[in-house]
N, C-alpha and C positions, 0 to 999 in steps of 0.2 A: 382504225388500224387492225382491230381484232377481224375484223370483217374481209377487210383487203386480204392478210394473210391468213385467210379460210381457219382463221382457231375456234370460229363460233359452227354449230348448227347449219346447215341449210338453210333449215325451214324450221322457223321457230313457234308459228302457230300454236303445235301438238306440243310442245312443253311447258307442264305444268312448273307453277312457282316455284317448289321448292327441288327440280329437276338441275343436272347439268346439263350447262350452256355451250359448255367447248365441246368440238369435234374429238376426232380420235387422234392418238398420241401422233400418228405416222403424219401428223399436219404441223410438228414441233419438232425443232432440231433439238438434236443431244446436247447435253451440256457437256461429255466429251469433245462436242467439235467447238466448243466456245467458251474453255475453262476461264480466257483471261476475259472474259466479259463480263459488265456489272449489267444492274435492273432488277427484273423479278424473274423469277424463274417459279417452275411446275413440277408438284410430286405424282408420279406416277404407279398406282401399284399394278404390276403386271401379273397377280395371280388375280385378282378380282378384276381388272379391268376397267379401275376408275383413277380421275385424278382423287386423290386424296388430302393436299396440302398445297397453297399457293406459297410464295415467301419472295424475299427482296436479298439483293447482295449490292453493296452500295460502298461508299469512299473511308468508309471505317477502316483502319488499319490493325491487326494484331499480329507483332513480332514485327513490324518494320513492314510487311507484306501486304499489298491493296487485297482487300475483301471482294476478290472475283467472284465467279460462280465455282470455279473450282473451288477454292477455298472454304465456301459457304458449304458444298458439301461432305468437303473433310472434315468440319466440325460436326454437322450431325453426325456422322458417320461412328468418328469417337466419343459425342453423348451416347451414340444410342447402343454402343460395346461398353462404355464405361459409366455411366449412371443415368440411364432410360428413365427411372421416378422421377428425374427430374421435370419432365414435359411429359404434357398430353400424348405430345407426334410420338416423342423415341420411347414412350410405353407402350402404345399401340403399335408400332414398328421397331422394337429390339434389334438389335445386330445377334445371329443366329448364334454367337462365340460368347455374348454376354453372361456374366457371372452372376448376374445382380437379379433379384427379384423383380419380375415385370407382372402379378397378379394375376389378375383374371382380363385384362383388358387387351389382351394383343389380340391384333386384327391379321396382321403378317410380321413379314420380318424386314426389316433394312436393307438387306441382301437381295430382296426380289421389288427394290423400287428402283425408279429409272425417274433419274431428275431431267427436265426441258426444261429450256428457254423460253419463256414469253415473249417477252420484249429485253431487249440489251444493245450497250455498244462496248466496247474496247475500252479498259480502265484507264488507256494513255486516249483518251477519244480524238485529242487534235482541234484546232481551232476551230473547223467547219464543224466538229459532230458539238462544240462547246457552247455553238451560236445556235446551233438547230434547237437544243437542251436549253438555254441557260438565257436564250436573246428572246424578248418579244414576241409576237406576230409580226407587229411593226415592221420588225427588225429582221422578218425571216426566220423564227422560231415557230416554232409547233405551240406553243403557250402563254399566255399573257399572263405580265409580271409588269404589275405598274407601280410608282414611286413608294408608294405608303408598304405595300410589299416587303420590295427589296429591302427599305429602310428598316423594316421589324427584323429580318431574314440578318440583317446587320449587325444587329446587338447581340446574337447568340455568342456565346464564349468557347462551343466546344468545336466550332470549325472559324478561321478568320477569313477565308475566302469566299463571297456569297455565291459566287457563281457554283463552287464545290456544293454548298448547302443545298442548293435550286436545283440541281442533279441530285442530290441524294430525295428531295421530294421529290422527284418525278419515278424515280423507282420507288417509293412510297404507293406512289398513286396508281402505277399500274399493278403492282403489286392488289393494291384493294381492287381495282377493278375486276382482274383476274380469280379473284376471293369471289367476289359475287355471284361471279359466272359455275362456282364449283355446286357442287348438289351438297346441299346442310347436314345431312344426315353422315354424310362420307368424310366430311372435312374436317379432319381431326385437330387442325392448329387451336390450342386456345387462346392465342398472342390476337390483339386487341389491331395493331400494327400502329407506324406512327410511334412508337415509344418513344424515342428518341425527342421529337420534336414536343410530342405532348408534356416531356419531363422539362425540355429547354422552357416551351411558354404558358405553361400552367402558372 
């Protein structure tokens, strides 16, 4: 999929390992044009000219309200004006009005990043986009989910719907994919990804 929608490289021969893999920003939509969408989305800094941070917006809810991409960026937004020590990302990227001590580690500021879209669909997705996500191959899905699976995916406590769970890894998973593709040295998240899941079956 990365390939299909031109987010990789051309010609990946001439990049080395620890290089970025994505193309340039102008091959990702905005995340103004797709607030209500979940998946993973892309930090962008537009003074240097790199992605910077991969990240996921998935079925988690806070205040009653689905965890879109908009949403996911309103809360950086207020970390990183209201307590940036808290993370790697919003002390390297402050919000330029921030009160708070941000060190010697800021890279830029909040204000000149531009979040994209990786991959996403619509938080109300609809039965087709439910079976694409959540079904089989078998079954016309994009992913194999076979019994033993599901059955684990089952017992978690902090979602009761597995098909909801099975969409929240798959934003998981593209989320790390898109992690891989970022250049090491640039990619400021120090989030592990998967918390969630590694907290439910550890």
């Amino acid at each position: 999929l990365m390939v299909l929608f031109k987010h990789c490289v051309g010609n990946v021969s001439c990049i080395k390992m620890d290089e970025c893999l994505l193309s340039g920003p102008e091959n990702f939509v905005d995340v103004d044009e797709c607030e209500d969408h979940m998946g993973a989305y892309l930090v962008f800094d537009t003074v240097r000219r790199v992605f910077c941070r991969s990240g996921k917006a998935h079925s988690a809810k806070r205040n009653a309200a689905p965890r879109t991409f908009g949403v996911r960026r309103k809360e950086h937004e207020e970390d990183a004006l209201n307590s940036p020590e808290k993370s790697n990302f919003h002390s390297s990227y402050p919000h330029k009005n921030t009160r708070c001590d941000t060190g010697d580690a800021v890279r830029g500021y909040f204000n000149d990043l531009n979040f994209k879209a990786a991959l996403g669909w619509k938080h109300n997705v609809g039965p087709t986009g439910r079976k694409i996500l959540a079904s089989s191959m078998s079954d016309g899905g994009l992913f194999v989910w076979d019994a033993a699976t599901l059955n684990r995916l089952g017992s978690t406590k902090s979602c009761s719907e597995v098909k909801q769970v099975q969409m929240d890894l798959v934003a998981y998973l593209i989320e790390s994919t898109y992690d891989i593709a970022l250049e090491r040295s640039k990619n400021v998240s120090a989030s592990a990804g998967w918390e969630r899941f590694l907290l439910e079956f550890a």
